[in-house]
N, C-alpha and C positions, 0 to 999 in steps of 0.2 A: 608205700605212702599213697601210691595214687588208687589204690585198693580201697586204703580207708577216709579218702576224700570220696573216693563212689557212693562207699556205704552210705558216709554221711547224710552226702547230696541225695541219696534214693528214702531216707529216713525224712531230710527236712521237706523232700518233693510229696512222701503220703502223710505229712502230720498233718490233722485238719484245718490246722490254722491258714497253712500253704493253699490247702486244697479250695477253702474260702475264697481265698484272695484271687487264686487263679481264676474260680469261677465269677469273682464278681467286681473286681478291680476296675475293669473296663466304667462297669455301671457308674461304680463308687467315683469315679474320677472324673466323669462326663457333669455327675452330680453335683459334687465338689466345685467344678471348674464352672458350670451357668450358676451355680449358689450365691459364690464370687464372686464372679464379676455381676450379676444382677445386684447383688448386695451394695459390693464398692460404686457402682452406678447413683444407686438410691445415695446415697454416702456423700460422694462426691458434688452429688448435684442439691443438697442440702447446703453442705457448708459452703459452699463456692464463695466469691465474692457479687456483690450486686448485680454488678456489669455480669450481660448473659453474651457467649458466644454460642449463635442459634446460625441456620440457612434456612433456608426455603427447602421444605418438605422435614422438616424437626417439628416434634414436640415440645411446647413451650412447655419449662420443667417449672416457670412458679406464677403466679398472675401477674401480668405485665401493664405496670399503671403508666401513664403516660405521667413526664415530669413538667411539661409546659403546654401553654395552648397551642395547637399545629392542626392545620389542614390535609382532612385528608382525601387526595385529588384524586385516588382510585374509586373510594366512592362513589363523590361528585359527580365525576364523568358515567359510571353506572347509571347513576339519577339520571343522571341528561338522559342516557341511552334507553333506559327506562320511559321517560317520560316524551321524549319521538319516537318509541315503538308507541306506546299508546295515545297519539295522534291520528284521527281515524282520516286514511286517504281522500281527499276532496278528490270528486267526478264531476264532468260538466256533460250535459245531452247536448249532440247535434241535431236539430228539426230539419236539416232535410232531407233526412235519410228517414224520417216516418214520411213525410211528402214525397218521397221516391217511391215508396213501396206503395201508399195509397194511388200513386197515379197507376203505378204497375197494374194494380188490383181493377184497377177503375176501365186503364184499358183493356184489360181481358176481358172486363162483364160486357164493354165495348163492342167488343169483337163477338162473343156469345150472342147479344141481339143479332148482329149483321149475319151471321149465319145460318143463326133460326129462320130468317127474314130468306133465305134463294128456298122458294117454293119449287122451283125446279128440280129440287137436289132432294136425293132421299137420304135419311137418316144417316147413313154408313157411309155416303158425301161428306155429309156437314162434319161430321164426328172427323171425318180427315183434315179436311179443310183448317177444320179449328185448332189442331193438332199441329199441323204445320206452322202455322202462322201466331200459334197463341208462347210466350213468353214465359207462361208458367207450366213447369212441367206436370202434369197430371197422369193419371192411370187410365188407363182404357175404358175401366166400369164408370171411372168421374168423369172423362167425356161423354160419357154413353148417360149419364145421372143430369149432365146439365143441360144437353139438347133434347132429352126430353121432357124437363122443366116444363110446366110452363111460366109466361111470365112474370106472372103475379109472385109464384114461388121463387122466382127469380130475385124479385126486387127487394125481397123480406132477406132472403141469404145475403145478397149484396149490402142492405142496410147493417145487418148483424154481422157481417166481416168488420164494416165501417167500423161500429163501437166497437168491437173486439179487440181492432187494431190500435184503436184510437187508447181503449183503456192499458192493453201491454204497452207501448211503447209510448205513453205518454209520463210515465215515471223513468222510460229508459231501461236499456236492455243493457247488463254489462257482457263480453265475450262466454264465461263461466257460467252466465246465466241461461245463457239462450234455450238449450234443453228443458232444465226447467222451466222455463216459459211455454213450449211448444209442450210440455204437457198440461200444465195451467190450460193450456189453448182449448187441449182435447174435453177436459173438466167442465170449461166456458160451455162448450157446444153439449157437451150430453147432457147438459140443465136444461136448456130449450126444449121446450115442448110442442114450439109450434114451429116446428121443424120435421121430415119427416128423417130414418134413419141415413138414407140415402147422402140426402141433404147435408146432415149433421157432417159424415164424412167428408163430404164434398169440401163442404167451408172449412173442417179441421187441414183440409189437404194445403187448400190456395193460400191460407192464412200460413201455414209452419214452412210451406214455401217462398214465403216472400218476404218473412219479419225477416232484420237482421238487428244485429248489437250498436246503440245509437249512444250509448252513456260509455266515456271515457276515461280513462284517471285525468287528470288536470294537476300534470306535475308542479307547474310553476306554483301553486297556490297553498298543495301540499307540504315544501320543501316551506316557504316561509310561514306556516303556522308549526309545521316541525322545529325551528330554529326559535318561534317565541315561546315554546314548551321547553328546550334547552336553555334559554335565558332566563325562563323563571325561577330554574332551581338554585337555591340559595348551597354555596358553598358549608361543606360538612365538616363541623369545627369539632375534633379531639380535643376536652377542655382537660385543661391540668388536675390531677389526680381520679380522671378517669379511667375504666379498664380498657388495656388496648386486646390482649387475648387471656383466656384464661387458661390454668395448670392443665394438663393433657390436652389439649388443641393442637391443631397440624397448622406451621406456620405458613403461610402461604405470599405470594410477592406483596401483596399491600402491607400485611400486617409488618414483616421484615422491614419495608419503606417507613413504616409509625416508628419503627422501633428506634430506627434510624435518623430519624427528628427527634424522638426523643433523648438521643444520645446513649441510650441503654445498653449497645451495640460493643461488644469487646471487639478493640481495635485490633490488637493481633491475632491472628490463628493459634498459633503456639497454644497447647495446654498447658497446665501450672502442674508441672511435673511433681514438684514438690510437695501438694495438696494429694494427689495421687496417691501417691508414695507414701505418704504419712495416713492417710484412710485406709489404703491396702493391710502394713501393718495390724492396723485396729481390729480389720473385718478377719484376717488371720488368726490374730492373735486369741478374740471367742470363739473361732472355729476349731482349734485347738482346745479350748477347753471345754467344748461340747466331744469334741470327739474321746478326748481323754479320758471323760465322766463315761461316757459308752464304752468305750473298749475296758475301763475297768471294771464296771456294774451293771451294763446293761448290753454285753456287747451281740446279744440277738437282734437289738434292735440295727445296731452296726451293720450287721448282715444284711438288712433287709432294705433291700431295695424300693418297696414300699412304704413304710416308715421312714426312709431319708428324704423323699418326694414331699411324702404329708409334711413332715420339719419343715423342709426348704421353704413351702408353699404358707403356712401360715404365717411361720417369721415373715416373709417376703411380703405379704400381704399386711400383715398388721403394720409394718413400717409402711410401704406405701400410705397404707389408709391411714396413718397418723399422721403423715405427713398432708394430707390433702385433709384432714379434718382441723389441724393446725390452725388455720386458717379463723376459722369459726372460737376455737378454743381448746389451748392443748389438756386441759381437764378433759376432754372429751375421749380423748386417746383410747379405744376400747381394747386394754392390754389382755384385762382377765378373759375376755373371748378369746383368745389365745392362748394363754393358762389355761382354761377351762377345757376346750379341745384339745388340746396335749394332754392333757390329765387323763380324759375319758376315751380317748383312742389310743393315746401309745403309754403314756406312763406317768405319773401321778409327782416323784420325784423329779424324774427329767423334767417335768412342764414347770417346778420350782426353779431349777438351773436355767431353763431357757428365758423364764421371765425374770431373772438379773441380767441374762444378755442382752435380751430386748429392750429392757430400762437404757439402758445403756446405751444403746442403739438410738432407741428416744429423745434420751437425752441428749445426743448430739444432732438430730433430725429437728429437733425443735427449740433450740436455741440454749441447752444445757440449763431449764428452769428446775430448781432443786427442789421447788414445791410440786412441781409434775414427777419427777423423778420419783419421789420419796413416795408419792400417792400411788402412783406406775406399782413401785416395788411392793407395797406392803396389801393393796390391789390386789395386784395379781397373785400373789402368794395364796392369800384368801381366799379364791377362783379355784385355783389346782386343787386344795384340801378339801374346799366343801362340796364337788362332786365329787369324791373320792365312794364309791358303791353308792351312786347315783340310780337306783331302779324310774324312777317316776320323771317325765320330762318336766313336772312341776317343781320337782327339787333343783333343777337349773336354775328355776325362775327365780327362786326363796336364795338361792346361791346369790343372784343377782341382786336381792336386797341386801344383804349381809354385805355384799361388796359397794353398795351404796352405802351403807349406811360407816362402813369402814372410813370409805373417801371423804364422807362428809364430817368424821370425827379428825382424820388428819389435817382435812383441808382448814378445819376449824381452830386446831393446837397450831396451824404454823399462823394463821392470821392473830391470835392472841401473843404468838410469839415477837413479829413484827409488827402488830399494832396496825392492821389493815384495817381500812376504812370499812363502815358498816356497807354500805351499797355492794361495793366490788368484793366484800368476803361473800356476801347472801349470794350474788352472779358466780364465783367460782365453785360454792356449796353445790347451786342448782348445777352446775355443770358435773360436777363432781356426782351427783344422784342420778341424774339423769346417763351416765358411763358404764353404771351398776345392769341399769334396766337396759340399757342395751344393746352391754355385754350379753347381756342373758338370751334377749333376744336372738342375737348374731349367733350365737351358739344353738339354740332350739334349732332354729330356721335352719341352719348348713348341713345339724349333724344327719340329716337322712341324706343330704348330697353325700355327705364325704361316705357315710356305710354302704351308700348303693357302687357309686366310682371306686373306691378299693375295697371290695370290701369286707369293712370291718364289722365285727361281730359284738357291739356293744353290749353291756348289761339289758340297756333301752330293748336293745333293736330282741333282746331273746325274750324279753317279759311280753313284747307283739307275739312272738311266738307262741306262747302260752297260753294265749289269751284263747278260752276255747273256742271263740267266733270264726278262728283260722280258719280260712277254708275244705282242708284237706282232715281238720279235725273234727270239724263238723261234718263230712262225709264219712269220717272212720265212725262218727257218733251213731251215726244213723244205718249204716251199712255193715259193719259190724260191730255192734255195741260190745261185747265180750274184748272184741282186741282192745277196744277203747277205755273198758273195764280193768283192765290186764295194764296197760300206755299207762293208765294213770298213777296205779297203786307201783309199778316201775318207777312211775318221775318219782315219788313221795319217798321210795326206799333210795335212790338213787342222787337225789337231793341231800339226804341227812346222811351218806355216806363220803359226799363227794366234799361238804361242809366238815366231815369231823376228820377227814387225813389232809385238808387244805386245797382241794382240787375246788374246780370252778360250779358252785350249788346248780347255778341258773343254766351253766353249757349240758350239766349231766338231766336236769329236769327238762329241756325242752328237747335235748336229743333221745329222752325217755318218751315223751310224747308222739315223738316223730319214728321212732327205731321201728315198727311191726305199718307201715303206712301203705306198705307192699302189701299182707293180706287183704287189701280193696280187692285186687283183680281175682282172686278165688278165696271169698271172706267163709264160707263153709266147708273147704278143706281145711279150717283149722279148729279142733276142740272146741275151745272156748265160746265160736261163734254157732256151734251144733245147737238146737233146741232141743233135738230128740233124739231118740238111740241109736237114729240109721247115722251111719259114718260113710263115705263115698269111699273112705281109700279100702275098706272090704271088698270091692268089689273089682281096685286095679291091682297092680304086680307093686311090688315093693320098689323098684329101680323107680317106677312113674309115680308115687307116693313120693319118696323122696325128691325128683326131679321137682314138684310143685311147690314142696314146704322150702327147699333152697332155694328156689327162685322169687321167694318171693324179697330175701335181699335185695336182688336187681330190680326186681317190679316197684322195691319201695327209694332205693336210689334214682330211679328214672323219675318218677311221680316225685320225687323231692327236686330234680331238677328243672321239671315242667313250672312248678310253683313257685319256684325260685327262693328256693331257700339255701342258708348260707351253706358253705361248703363243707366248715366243721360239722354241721348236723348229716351232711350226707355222708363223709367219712365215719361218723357213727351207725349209720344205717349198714353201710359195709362190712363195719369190722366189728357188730353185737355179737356178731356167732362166730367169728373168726373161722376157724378151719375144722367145726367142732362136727363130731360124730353124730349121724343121725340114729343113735342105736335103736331105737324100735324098729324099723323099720331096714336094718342090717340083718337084727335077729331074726326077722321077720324072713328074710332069704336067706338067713344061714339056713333057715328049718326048712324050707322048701325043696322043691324036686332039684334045682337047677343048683345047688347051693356050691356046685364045684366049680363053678365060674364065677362066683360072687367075690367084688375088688371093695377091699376098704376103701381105697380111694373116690368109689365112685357114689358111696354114702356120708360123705363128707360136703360143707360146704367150702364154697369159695377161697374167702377168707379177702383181704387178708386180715392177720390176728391184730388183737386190739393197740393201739397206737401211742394211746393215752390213757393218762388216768381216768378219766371221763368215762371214753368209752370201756374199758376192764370194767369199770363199775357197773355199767350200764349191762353187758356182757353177765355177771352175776349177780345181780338183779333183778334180770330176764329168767333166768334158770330158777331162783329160788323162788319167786312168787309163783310163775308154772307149777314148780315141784310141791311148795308148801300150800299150796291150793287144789291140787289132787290126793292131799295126804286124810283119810281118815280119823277122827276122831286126835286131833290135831292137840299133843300138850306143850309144854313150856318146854320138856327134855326132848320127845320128838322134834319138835323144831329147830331147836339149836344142835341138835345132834344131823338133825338134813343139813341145815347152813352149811356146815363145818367142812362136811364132806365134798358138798357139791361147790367149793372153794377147794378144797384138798384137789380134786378131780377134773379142776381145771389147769391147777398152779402143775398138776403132773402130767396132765395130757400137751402143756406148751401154751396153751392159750395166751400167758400170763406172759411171756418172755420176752414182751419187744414193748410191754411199756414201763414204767416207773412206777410202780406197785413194788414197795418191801414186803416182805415178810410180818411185820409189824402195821402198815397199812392193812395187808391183808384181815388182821385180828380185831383192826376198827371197825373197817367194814363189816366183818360180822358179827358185833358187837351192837354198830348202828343197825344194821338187818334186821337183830333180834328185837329191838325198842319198839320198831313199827310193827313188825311183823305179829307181837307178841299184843300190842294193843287193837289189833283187827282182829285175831282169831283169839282173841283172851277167852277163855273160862266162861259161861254163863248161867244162870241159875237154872237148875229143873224145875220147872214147875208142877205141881201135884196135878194127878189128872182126877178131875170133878165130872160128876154126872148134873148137868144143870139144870133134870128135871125133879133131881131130889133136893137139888138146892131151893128151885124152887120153892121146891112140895113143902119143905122143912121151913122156910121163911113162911109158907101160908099157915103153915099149923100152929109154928109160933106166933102171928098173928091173932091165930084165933084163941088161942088160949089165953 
């Protein structure tokens, strides 16, 4: 018994449904569980009742009107603080602190005479003398600059100290200021001209030594024009039915204080458990029947960790955003951008199911109006279908009329139904037109976010790829026109194959473009790109021959990641030749001197073998255009007799094994091969070959005759 409970258990531990879950259960439930309760959040905080339980550091969850007039005294007092900051300090100047420094000044020139004056005393006397006894401290050179003044020079410097002084310190010197004055000072004296340099220094010296700072602040006088700037401001009145904060705002202590005058304030803390509880259901209850719908018809996307994100984030999003456009006009509710993105990145169905969840959603987010509902529903519906193999980002836009012009026909049947007033049906129509345009918009605009951020590989995003502007196809154009030659008639066969067994036209055509991107880095080691007869691999070894044409796989996967192109085109670039034999160049060392060391394995490429339908195709494709473009004298039975084989010759060497290729795909494919293949090399007329000087000759003679 407990043998065959082992078994069991080692059976249900490798079926892949176990092996899923084990691997991704974690994700799936992390997912799951922010999906929830972000969901029940939006949910909860929709229906609540009026009364809001918010604190200090919340989000106001709706805009918050004030219900009476109330003062509001955090302002107010802001104002006040406001308008005594910008009261400019009153200063008052003391005068006799410039009449201190003037006498100072005055007596130093004092003392300067009297010392000039002992004719007994030589120069290097007086210069001491003056030094000892003079008040103002000078430099050696500015004693030695004033005793040998004479005094006419004398009385002009002392005049020009006077006004100097007189003009600083007659507006007042504040303490901050003084430096700046004292170079003012230096500026004053270097304008004089009738000064010598000497001089100039001299007075800069006596003068920056003796100003001092005479202008005061004068608190007293300050303080009471400060107080009649606070008295002025008129008290800040919150008048009834004004906004006190709006929807996503951080509430902060004053607003909390409005809110609380205005009685808006839910008195108990306690949540309304029962509101809860009763939403929670709800948001369970769709999320069960989305998952349901996935695990029975779509359950890859179930898998995908990436696709449950994009889900989570659009619903999430388009609720929010209908709840904050609500406001303005729930016609506005842009559902089908939501449809529309679901449709074009994960699935065209699903995005039909998710936009009755979100109706739904809506409708309880916006006050259950059956006219938004019913518009929501048959909206969005319209959205998912009509970008259904959307190539052109214009067909969004044309999408977005069609769903305008939807809304504007329902919105129309229910106002005929109820007998709505002309005014407010025309205001709901334009709302309703205006939801179409931009839906369509909101959808153009994101979808390169969302392909870059996961990303995804739209119809859109592969037809840029094609476009032969690319950059890396425009250097294949130019750099080796032959591969590019070859790239193209690939997409063409590879396109009408991948179209007639149901695989993806636009993933096999742009990864045909892109598959040979690697022949850049040695575009003349390959055939195609040769002009002339010399071939370069004549003249290396077979092993280095091959080492070049298989690498360029990797040379063309690296140059497709440098460009950033999507992943599925890289994995096509990988897996075109899968693990295939390079036989020319096998045969080529089987014949040689060394041919007894020669490893199949080491004339093979990479691989790995093809994955997809896509790439198999792309994979045979590659082969038959090569093949049927070296072929001579090329018929309708030769060709389909190569196809055939060189499909037989892959399905037998393994190539074929690890994608989704039947046996009967196989027979399209070279059905569709033969269509194009047959109208490029079709049949052409002979033409008779003419001598065109007898034709001439022969039109002149018949002329002349």
């Amino acid at each position: 018994m407990l043998g065959i409970d082992k078994e069991r258990l080692d059976k249900l531990l490798a079926s892949p449904i176990f092996k899923i879950f084990r691997n991704q259960l974690i994700k799936q439930i992390f997912i799951a569980l922010l999906f929830t309760i972000l969901l029940l959040l939006i949910v909860v905080d929709s229906i609540a009742p009026e009364k809001i339980s918010v604190s200090v550091g919340d989000i106001a969850p709706v805009d918050i009107i004030a219900t009476k007039d109330i003062v509001d005294e955090i302002t107010t007092n802001q104002l006040k603080e406001k308008a005594i900051d910008s009261v400019e300090p009153r200063h008052k100047i003391d005068p006799t602190i410039q009449v201190k420094v003037k006498n100072e000044i005055k007596q130093f020139f004092e003392l300067v005479y009297e010392s000039k004056n002992y004719d007994d005393s030589d120069t290097n006397m007086k210069i001491s003398l003056l030094k000892q006894q003079s008040s103002i401290k000078l430099s050696e050179k500015d004693y030695s600059t004033i005793i040998k003044a004479n005094n006419e020079e004398l009385k002009m410097l002392e005049s020009n100290i006077y006004d100097i002084v007189a003009q600083i310190m007659g507006t007042g010197i504040k303490e901050e200021e003084l430096e700046y004055e004292k170079e003012n000072v230096k500026k004053i004296f270097n304008s004089l001209d009738s000064l010598s340099d000497n001089l100039k220094e001299l007075g800069i010296d006596i003068v920056n030594n003796t100003i001092k700072p005479n202008r005061f602040l004068d608190i007293e006088t300050t303080r009471q024009k400060q107080q009649e700037a606070a008295n002025s401001v008129e008290p800040v009145i919150i008048k009834e039915g004004q906004l006190i904060i709006r929807k996503g705002e951080k509430i902060d202590v004053k607003t909390l204080e409005l809110i609380k005058k205005t009685g808006l304030l839910k008195e108990n803390d306690g949540p309304d458990y029962s509101l809860i509880v009763g939403a929670l259901f709800i948001v369970v209850l769709l999320e069960l029947v989305i998952v349901a719908y996935l695990y029975l018809f779509n359950r890859e996307i179930l898998e995908s960790t990436k696709f449950l994100v994009i889900l989570s984030i659009i619903i999430l999003t388009t609720i929010m955003i209908s709840k904050s456009i609500y406001g303005i006009s729930g016609y506005l509710v842009p559902i089908s951008a939501a449809t529309m993105l679901i449709s074009i990145l994960v699935n065209p169905k699903l995005a039909i199911l998710i936009n009755c969840v979100l109706t739904i959603m809506i409708g309880m987010v916006t006050g259950n109006d059956v006219n938004i509902i019913v518009m929501s529903l048959i909206g969005g519906s319209v959205g998912a279908v009509g970008v259904i193999n959307s190539y052109q980002r214009h067909n969004i836009f044309l999408t977005g009329l069609i769903v305008s012009a939807t809304n504007l026909l329902t919105i129309l049947a229910f106002g005929l139904i109820i007998d709505t007033e002309i005014i407010s049906l025309l205001n709901k129509i334009m709302y309703g037109v205006l939801n179409g345009i931009f839906s369509a918009i909101l959808t153009i605009g994101s979808l390169p976010l969302w392909e870059s951020v996961f990303g995804i590989v739209t119809p859109l995003k592969l037809l840029e790829l094609c476009n032969p502007n690319h950059p890396l196809l425009k250097r294949l154009l130019l750099e080796a026109p032959g591969t590019y030659h070859h790239s193209i008639i690939v997409g063409n066969l590879s396109e009408a194959a991948a179209e007639a067994i149901g695989a993806s036209p636009l993933v096999a055509r742009a990864g045909a473009y892109f598959h040979d991107v690697g022949k850049l880095k040695r575009p003349y080691f390959f055939k195609e790109n040769q002009l002339n007869s010399e071939n370069p691999h004549d003249k290396i070894n077979p092993s280095l021959s091959t080492l070049i044409i298989t690498n360029h796989v990797k040379d063309g996967a690296e140059m497709a990641r440098k460009f950033k192109l999507p992943s599925i085109i890289i994995d096509i670039i990988k897996q075109h030749h899968g693990n295939t034999l390079v036989a020319y160049f096998y045969h080529k060392a089987l014949n040689s001197e060394n041919s007894d060391h020669v490893q199949e394995e080491s004339f093979r490429y990479e691989g790995p073998k093809p994955q997809t339908k896509e790439a198999a195709i792309i994979m045979l494709a590659d082969s038959v255009e090569a093949a049927v473009r070296s072929m001579k004298e090329p018929t309708k039975g030769k060709i389909e007799g190569l196809v055939r084989e060189i499909i037989k010759n892959k399905l037998n060497d393994g190539q074929l094994d690890e994608c989704d290729l039947t046996l009967k795909d196989l027979d399209t494919i070279a059905n569709s091969f033969l269509n194009i293949l047959l109208g490029i090399f079709h049949e052409r007329i002979e033409y008779p070959k003419l001598d065109l000087n007898e034709l001439k000759g022969g039109k002149l003679n018949g002329a002349a005759n």
